[in-house]
C-alpha positions as CSV (number, residue, x, y, z in Angstrom):
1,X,-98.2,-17.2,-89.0
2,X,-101.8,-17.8,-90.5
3,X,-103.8,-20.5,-89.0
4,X,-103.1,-24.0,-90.4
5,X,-104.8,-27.4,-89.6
6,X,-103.3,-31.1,-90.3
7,X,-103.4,-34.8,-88.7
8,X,-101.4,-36.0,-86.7
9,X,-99.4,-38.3,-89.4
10,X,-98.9,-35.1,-91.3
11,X,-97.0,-33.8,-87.9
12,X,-95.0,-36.7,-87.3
13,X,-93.9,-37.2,-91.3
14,X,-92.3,-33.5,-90.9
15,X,-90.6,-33.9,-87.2
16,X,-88.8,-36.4,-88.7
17,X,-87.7,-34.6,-92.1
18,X,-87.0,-31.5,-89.7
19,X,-84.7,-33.7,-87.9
20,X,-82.9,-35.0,-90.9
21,X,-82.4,-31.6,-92.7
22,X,-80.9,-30.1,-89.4
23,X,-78.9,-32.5,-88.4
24,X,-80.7,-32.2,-84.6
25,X,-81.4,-35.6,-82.9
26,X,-85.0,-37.1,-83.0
27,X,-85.4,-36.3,-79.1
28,X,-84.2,-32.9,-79.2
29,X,-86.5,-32.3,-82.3
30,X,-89.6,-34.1,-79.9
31,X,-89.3,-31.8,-76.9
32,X,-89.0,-28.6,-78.8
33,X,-92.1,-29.4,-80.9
34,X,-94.2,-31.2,-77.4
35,X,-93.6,-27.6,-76.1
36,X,-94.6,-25.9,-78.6
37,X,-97.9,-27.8,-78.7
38,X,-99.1,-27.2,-75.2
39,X,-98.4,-23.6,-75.7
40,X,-100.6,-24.0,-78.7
41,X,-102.9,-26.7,-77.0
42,X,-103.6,-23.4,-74.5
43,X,-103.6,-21.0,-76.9
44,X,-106.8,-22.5,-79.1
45,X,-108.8,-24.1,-76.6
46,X,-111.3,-21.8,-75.4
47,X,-112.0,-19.3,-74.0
48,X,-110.0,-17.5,-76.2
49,X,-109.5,-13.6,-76.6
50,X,-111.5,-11.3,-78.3
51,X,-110.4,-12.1,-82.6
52,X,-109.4,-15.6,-81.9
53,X,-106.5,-17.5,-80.0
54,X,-104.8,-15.9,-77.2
55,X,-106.5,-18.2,-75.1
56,X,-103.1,-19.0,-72.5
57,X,-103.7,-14.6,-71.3
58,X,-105.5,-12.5,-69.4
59,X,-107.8,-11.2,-72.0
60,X,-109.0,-14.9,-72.4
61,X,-109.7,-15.3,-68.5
62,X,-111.8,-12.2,-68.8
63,X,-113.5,-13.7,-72.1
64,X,-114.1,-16.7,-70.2
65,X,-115.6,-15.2,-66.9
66,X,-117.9,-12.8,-69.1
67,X,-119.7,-16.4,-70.4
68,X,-119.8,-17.6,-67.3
69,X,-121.6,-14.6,-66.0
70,X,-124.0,-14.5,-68.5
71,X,-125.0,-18.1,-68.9
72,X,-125.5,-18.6,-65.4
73,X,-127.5,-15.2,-65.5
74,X,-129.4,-16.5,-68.4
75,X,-130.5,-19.7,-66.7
76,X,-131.2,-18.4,-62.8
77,X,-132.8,-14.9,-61.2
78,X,-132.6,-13.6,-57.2
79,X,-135.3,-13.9,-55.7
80,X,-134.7,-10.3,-54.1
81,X,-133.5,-8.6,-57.6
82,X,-136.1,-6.7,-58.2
83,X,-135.3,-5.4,-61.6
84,X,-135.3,-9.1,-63.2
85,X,-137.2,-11.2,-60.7
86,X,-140.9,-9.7,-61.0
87,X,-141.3,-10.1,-64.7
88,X,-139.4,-13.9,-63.7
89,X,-141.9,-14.6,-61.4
90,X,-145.2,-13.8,-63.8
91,X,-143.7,-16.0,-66.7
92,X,-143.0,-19.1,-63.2
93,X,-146.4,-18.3,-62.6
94,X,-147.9,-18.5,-66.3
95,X,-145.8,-21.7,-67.4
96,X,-146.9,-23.1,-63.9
97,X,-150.9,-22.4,-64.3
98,X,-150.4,-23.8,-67.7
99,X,-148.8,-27.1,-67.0
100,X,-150.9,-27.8,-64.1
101,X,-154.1,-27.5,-65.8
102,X,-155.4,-24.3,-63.7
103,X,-157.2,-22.0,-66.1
104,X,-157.8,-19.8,-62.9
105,X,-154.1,-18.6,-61.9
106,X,-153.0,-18.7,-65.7
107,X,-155.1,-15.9,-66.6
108,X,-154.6,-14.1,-63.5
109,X,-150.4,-14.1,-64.3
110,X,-151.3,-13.8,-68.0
111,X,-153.4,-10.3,-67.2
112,X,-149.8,-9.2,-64.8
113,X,-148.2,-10.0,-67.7
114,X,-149.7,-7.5,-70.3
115,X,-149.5,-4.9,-67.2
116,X,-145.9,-5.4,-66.7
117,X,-144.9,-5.4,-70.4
118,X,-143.5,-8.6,-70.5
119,X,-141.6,-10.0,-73.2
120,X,-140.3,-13.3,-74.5
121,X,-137.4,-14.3,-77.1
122,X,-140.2,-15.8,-79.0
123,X,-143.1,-14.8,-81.4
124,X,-145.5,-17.3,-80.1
125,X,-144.9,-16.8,-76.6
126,X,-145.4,-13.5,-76.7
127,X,-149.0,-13.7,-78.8
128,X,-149.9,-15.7,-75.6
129,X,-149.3,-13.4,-73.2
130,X,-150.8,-10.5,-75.4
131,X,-154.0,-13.0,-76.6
132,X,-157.0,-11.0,-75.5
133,X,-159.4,-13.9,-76.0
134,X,-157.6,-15.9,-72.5
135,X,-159.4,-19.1,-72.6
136,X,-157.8,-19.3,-76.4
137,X,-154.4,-18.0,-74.6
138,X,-154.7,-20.9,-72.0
139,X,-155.0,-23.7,-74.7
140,X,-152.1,-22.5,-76.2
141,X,-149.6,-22.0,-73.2
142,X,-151.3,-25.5,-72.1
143,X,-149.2,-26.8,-74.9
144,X,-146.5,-24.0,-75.5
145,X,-144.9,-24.2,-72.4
146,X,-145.4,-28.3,-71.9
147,X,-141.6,-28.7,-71.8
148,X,-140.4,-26.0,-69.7
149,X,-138.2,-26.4,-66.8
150,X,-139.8,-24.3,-64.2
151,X,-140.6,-26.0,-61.1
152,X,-143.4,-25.0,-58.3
153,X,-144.9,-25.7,-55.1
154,X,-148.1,-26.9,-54.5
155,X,-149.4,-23.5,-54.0
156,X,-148.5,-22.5,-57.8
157,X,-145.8,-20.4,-56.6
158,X,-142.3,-20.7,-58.0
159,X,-140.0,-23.1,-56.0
160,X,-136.5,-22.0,-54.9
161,X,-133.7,-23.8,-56.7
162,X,-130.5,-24.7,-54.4
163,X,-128.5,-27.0,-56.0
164,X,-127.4,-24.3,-59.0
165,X,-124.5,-26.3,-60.2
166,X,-126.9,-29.7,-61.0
167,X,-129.2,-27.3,-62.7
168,X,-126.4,-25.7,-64.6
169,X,-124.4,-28.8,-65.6
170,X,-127.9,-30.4,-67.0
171,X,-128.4,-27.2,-68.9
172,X,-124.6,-27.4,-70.4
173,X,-125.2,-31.0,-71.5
174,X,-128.5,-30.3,-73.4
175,X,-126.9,-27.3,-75.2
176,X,-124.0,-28.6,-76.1
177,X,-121.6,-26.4,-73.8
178,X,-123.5,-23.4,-73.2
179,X,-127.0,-22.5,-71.8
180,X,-129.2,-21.0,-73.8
181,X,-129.1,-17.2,-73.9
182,X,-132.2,-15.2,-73.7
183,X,-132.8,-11.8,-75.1
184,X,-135.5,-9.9,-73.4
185,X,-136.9,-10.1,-70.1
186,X,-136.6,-14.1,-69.6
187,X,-137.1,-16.8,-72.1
188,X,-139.8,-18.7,-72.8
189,X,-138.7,-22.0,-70.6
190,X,-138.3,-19.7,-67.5
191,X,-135.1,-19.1,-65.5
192,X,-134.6,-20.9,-62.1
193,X,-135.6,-18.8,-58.7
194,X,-131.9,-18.4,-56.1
195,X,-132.5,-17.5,-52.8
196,X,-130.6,-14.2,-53.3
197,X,-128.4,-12.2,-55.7
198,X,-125.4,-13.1,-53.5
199,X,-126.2,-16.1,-53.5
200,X,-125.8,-16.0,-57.3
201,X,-122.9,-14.0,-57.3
202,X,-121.6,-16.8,-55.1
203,X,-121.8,-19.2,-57.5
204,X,-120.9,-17.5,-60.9
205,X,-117.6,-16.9,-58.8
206,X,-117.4,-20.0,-58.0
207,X,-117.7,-21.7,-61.3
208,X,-115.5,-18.7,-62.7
209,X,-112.5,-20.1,-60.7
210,X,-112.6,-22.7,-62.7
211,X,-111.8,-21.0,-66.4
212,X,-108.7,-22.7,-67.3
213,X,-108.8,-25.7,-65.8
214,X,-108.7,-27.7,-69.1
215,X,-105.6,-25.9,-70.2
216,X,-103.9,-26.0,-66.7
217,X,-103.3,-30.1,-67.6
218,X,-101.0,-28.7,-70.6
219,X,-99.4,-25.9,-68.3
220,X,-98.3,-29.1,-66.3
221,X,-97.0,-31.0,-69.1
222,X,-94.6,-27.7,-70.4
223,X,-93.2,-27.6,-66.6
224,X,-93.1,-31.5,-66.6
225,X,-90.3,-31.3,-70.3
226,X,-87.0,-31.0,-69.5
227,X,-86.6,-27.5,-70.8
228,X,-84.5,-24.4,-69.7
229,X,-86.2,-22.9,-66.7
230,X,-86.3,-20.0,-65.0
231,X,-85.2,-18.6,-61.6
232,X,-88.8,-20.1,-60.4
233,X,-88.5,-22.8,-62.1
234,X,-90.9,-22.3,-65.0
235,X,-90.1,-22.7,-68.7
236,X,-88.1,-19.9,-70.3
237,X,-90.5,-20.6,-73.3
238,X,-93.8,-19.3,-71.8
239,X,-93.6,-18.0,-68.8
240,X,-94.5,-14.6,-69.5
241,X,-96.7,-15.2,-72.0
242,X,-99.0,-18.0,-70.0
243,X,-101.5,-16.6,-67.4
244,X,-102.0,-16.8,-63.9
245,X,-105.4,-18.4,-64.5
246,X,-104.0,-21.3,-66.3
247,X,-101.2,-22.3,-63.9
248,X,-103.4,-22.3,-60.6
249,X,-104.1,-25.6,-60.7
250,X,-100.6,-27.1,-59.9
251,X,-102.6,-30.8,-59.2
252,X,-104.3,-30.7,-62.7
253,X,-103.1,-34.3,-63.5
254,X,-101.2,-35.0,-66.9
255,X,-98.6,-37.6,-68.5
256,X,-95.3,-37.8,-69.8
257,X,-93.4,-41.0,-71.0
258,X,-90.4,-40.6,-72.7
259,X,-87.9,-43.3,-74.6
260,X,-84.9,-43.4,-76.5
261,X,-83.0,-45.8,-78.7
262,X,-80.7,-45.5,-81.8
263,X,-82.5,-45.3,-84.5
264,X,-86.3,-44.1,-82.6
265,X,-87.4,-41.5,-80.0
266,X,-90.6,-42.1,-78.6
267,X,-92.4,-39.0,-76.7
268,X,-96.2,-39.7,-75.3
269,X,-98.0,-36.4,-73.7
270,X,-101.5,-36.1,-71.9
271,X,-103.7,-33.7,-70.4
272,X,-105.9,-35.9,-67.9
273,X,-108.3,-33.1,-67.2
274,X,-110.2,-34.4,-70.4
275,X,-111.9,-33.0,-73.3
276,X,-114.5,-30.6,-70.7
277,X,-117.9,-30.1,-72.5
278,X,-116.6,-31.3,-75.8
279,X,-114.9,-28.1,-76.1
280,X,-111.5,-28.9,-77.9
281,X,-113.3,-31.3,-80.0
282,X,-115.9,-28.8,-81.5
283,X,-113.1,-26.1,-82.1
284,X,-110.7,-29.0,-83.8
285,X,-108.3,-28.0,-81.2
286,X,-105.9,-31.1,-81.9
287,X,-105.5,-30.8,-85.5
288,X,-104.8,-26.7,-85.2
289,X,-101.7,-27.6,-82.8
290,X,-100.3,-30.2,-85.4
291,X,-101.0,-27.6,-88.6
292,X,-99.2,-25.1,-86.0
293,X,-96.4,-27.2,-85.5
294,X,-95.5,-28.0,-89.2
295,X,-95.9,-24.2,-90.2
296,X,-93.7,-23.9,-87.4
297,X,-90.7,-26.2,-89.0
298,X,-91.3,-25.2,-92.2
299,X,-90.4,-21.6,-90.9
300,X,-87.3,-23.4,-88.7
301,X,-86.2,-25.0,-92.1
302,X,-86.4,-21.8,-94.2
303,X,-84.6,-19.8,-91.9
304,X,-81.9,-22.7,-91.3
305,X,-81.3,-22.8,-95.1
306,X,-81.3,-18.7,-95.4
307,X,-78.3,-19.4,-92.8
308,X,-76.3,-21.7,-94.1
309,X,-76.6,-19.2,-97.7
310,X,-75.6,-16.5,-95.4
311,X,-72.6,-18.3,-94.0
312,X,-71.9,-19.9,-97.5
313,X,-71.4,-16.1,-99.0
314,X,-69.0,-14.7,-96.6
């Protein structure tokens, strides 16, 4: 099926058609189609696998922890890495010189600079650093790197950062989800100094535990439907098809109200966990599930009314 997007009242004005053509009560009709949507809810809110959607298996997980790794990367360098730290360290030292007003240091790290080869993801910051006239290259970093991040001691060396996941968080809300990715040797704001590479490596895996959280809360709402289940007590419909890395976090917290009268059926599901970074939102996550679900019962009704030809002929 080809990817279709509708409102809610779309959804709800063909459950209840699909439930008169078929003959199947309102409440069976509900459950099916609540299932259906977490399994798509998981399947289009990112990360998602390489081509789009797939994002409930393994090749989403591995999506996922690859953006962790290089955002984090992007943003923070080891102290001790001594491929990525030196050239780091100059650029600390440059923006540092520059926003403190000390034409002295600035040119010293601006002359390291040209040695090492340094290069920025931007035009202008690299004319600074390759300015032979300094004083002229010191006005202009004065003002170029004015808004950078980088923080130093009160010797002009570059301070070292601890609290990672502050620093991180900040740099998610600014950017809308996602640090920003440098090309090059560093980018022009500077990255944050760590201790150590493990204790980078600490943190990326830390934060990479976390890739699925936001689709855990509709892993709990499928096991919370009373659906078939298997021998461990998971849903026949997707438990093969739904990661381990969505289903470890058995306390993500959801909710499930159900009610049933004569002529109504009234079925009410949550995620709790929250729309993370804005994430479902910007990828119109909710209206993909509902265009999913009526292209769904459109295919249940053509195949119901290809069977009842089929029985009709014989």
């Amino acid at each position: 099926m080809g990817l279709r997007v509708a409102s809610k009242q779309e959804f709800l004005k063909a459950l209840q058609e699909f439930s008169v053509e078929t003959g199947r009560s309102l409440e069976s009709v509900a459950i099916s189609s609540a299932a259906y949507a977490c399994l798509d809810s998981m399947r289009f809110t990112p990360p998602l696998a390489p081509g789009g959607g797939g994002g409930e298996g393994k090749a989403a997980e591995m999506v996922g922890n690859r953006a962790i790794d290089r955002d984090v990367k992007s943003l923070f360098v080891a102290a001790n890495d001594k491929g990525r730290a030196p050239a780091a360290i100059i650029l600390m030292r440059m923006q540092g010189a520059a926003k403190m007003r000390n034409m002295g240091d600035f040119i010293k790290a601006q002359s390291e600079a040209k040695q090492v080869g340094l290069t920025l993801d931007t035009i202008v910051g690299n004319k600074i650093i390759q300015d032979g006239d300094a004083v002229r290259a010191y006005k202009k970093a004065a003002n170029f790197f004015n808004q950078t991040s980088v923080k130093m001691t009160e010797y002009g060396t570059p301070l070292i950062t601890n609290d990672l996941r502050a620093v991180h968080d900040a740099a998610k809300r600014q950017s809308g989800g996602k640090t920003k990715i440098s090309a090059g040797m560093g980018d022009y704001r500077g990255k944050y100094l760590v201790e150590s590479t493990s204790v980078l490596m600490n943190y990326i895996k830390e934060r990479q535990r976390q890739v699925g959280f936001l689709k855990a809360g509709w892993w709990n709402v499928l096991t919370s439907l009373p659906l078939p289940k298997n021998k461990k007590g998971n849903p026949k419909l997707a438990s093969k098809t739904v990661s381990g890395y969505v289903k470890r976090f058995p306390g993500a917290p959801v909710s499930v109200t159900k009610s049933t009268d004569v002529s109504m059926t009234n079925l009410t599901i949550a995620n709790m966990n929250g729309d993370n970074d804005g994430m479902a939102t910007k990828f119109d996550v909710p209206n993909i599930v509902y265009g999913q679900a009526i292209q769904r019962i459109e295919w249940a009704l053509e195949n119901e009314m290809i069977g009842n030809v089929r029985k009709f002929n014989r």
